[in-house]
N, C-alpha and C positions, 0 to 999 in steps of 0.2 A: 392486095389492098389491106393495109391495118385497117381494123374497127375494135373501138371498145364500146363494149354493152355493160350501161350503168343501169340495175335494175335494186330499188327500196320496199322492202317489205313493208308490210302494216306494223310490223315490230320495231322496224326500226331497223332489221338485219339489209344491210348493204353485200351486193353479189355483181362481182365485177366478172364481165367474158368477155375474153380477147382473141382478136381470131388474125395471122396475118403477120404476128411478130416471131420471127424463128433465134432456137437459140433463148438465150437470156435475157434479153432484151424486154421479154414481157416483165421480169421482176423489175426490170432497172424505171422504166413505163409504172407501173404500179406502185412503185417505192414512195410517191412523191403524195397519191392518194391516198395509202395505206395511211400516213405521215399525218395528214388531214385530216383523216375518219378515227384518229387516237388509236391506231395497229393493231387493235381488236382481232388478229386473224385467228380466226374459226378452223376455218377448214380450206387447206390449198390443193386444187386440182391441175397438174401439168398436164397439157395437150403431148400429141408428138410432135407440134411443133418444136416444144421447149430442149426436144433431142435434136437437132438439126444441125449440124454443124456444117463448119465452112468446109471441112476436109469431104463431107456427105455430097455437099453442092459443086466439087470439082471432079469427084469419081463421076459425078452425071452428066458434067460435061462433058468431059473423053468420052464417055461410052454415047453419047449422043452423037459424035462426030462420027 
């Protein structure tokens, strides 16, 4: 299940956590609020999701078989 967690500081600092999008897909999700909030990026933290690839997700299928 994708989720995004939009949490606002008393600053004013904006802290976006995304859990559920594998691969790139979380930047490409992000792009559009970065876009929004004037792309202020601070600081970017990738999950291991953000390594996941499709060729990750076929070796596990075979070996699941």
């Amino acid at each position: 299940m994708e989720k995004i967690n939009i949490s606002i500081g008393a600053d004013g600092a904006v802290e976006l956590q995304l859990a559920g999008f594998e691969g790139g897909k979380c930047l490409d999700v992000t792009k559009t609020l970065e876009t929004l909030l004037g792309n202020e990026i601070v600081e970017r933290e990738l999950t291991s999701e953000y390594y996941v690839t499709e060729e990750v997700k076929q070796e596990e299928k075979i070996s699941d078989s």
